[in-house]
N, C-alpha and C positions, 0 to 999 in steps of 0.2 A: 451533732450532725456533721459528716466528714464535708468537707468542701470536693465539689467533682474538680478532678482535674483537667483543667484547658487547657489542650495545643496550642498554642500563639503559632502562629505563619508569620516568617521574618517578613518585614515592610520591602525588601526589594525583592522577594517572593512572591508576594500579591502584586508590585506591580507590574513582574513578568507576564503572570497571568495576564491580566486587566491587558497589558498591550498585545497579546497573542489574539486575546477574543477582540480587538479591536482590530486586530488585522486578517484574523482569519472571517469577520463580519464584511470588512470591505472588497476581500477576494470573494468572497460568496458573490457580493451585491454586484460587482463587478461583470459575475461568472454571469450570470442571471440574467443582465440586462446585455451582454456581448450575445449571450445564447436566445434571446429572444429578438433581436435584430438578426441572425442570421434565418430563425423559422419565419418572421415572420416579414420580413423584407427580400427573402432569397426565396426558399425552401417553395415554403408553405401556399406561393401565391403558383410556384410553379409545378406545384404535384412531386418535385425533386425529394429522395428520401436521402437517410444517413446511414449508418449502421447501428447496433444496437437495440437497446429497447427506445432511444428516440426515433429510429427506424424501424419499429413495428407501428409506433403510435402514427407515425406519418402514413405508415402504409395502410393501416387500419382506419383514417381517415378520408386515403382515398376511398377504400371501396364501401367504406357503413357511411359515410359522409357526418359521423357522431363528432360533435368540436373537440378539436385536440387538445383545448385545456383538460377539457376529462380522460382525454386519452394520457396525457399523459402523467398523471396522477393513478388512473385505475390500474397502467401498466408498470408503474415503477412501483405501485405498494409492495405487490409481494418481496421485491429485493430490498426495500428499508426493511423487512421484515428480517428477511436472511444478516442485513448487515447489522440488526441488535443482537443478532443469537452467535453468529461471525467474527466481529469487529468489536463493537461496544454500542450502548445505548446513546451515548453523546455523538457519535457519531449518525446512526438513525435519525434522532432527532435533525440535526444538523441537515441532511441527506433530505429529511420531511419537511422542514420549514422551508429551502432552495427548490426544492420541485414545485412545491404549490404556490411560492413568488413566481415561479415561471410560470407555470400555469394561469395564474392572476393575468402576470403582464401579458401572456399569449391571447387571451381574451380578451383586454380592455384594448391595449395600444394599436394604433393603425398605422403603418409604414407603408408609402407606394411604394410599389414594385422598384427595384432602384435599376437594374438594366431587365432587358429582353434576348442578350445573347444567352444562349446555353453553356457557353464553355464559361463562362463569367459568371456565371449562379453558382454552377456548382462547386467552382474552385474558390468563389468569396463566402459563399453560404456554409461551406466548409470550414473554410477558415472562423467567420463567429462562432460560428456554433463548437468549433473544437478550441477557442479561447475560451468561453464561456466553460467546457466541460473541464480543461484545466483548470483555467483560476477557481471554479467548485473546492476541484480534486486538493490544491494550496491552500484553500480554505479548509478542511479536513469535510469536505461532505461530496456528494456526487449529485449530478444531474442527470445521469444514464445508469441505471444499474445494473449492466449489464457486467461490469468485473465485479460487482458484490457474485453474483453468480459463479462467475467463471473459477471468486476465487474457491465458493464453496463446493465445487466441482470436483476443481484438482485437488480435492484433501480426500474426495472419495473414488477418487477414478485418476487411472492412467496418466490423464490427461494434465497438460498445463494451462497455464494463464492463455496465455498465447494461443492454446493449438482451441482451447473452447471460442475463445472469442472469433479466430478464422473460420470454425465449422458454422457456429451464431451465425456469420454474415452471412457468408459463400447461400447457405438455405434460406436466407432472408431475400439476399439480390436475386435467388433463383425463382424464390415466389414472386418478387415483384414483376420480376420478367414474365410469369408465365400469366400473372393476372392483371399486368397493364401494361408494360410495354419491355421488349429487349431495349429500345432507344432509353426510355428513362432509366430501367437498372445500370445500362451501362455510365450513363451520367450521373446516378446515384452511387456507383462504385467511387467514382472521380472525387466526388465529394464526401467519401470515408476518407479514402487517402489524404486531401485536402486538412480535414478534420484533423487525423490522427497523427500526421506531421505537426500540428501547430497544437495537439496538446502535448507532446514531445516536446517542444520550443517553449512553452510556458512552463512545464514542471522542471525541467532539465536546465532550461537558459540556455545560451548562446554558446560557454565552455561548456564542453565535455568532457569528462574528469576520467582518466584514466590510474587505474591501481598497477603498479609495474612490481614483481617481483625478482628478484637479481640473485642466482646463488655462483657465487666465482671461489678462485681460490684468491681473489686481490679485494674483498669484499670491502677492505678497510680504507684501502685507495681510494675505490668507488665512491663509497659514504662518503668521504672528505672531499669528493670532489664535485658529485650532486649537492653537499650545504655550500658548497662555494663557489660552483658556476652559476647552478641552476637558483640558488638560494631555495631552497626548498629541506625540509625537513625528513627525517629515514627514519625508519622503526627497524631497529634488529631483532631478528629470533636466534634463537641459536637451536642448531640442528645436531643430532648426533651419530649420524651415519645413512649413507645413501649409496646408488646405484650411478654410474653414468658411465663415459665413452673408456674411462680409463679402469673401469674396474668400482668392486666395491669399495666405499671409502669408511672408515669406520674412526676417524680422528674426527673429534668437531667442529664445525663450521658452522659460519656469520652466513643468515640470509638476512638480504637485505629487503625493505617493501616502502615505496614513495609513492604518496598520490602527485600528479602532474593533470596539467589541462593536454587536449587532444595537440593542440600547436606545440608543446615542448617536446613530446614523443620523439623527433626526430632529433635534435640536439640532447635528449639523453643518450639514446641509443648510441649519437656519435662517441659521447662523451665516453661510455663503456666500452666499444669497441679501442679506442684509443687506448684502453689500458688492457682488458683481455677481451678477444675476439676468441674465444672458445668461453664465455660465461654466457650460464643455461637463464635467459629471461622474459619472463610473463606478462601480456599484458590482458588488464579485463577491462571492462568500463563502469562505472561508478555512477549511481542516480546524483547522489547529493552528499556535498561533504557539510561538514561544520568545526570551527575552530579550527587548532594545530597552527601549521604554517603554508597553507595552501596558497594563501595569497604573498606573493612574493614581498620577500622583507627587505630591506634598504639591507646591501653591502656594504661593510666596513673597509 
């Protein structure tokens, strides 16, 4: 009888795992109970919607008066569904057990009303409720399915991420408007933007990482001078012929590419201009780094 052969998974292997699902359970729980303080201490007592499918469930509760725990549960199925055939099944899962904790807690817990201004609902109610859908989203699952969608969208259509989820609204705010009030859309508008700033600020953080690309003819200057002012780390490529202001160039050349936080941008820039102020350079913005040398390393 042959012995089956077993994979062993090294022991600091498992316990990356084991801390990931440990940390990705407490942004869940996290996401959950932020997003259930905002519907149901802001939102919910004041008929205020969001965007999204938590802004259909809300708007759907005004007008059928059906409890929003079922709303929103019956509204988000279909996108767990899209994100096992989209994404992955671990994720669905994930995306299914976060919705129906909200759900749970949107029905059992009672929060009074915490103000009565208007401009204060919808700009705190926002903010929970868009902590709540970020720490989800760091946890690998969603509380609004409304980008499972969007992303299944733009793989079959024109369209992107961005431009589905602005049409989604724009025809959500315009129903609300026409079947309960322009007053509340417009203050339901306030508190998408509210929301969607502070799931920005929870997935992103407080740096904003910028990818700068640099092609000069003093490439090598540069490089040695971004690892020693900036301390920060350069990837070279090397290119072998290109187009610019002097003609085709056909010898080859060091491009150089640095991630930096938004604050160093202008202290690079200087730092290159100081050496060639004719070198052609890129900047993009960056969701999330890991490792390298991002974080600034003690100078020698």
């Amino acid at each position: 009888m042959e012995k089956e052969n077993v994979i062993s998974i090294p022991l600091h292997a498992r316990r990356t795992v084991v801390r990931r699902q440990v940390r990705d359970a407490f942004f869940i729980a996290a996401g959950v109970c932020s997003a259930g303080i905002g519907l149901k201490g802001f939102l919910l007592p004041n008929n205020f919607l969001d965007g999204g499918a938590t802004g259909v469930s809300l708007l759907t509760e005004i007008i059928t008066k059906i409890d929003l725990s079922v709303l929103l549960i019956l509204i988000n199925l279909p996108f767990i569904f899209i994100g096992a055939r989209q994404i992955s099944l671990q994720f669905a899962i994930k995306s299914a057990l976060a919705i129906m904790c909200l759900a749970i807690l949107v029905h059992e817990i009672q929060i009074p009303p915490v103000t009565s201004d208007k401009l204060l609902i919808a700009v705190f109610g926002g903010f929970f409720l868009g902590a709540g859908i970020g720490c989800a989203i760091r946890g690998g699952a969603v509380i609004d399915g409304t980008e499972v969608l969007a992303i299944a969208v733009s793989r079959r259509t024109s369209l992107t991420v961005g431009d589905f989820i602005a049409l989604f609204n724009i025809i959500l705010f315009t129903v609300a408007a026409l079947l309960v009030s322009i007053e509340t859309a417009m203050y339901s508008m306030l508190t998408y933007l509210s929301a969607s700033k502070t799931v920005d600020f929870i997935i992103n953080g407080i740096e904003e990482y910028i990818g700068v690309t640099i092609i000069s003819d003093h490439s090598d200057k540069i490089r040695q001078t971004i690892i020693d002012e900036l301390g920060r780390g350069v990837t070279v490529y090397k290119s072998e012929s290109g187009y610019g202001k002097k003609g085709a160039k056909v010898h080859p050349q060091d491009v150089l590419f640095c991630v930096v936080t938004r604050l160093e941008t202008t202290k690079l820039m200087l730092e290159i201009e100081k050496i060639d102020r004719e070198a052609f350079v890129v900047q993009h913005p960056i969701k999330d780094t890991r490792g390298g040398m991002i974080k600034k390393r003690p100078l020698h």
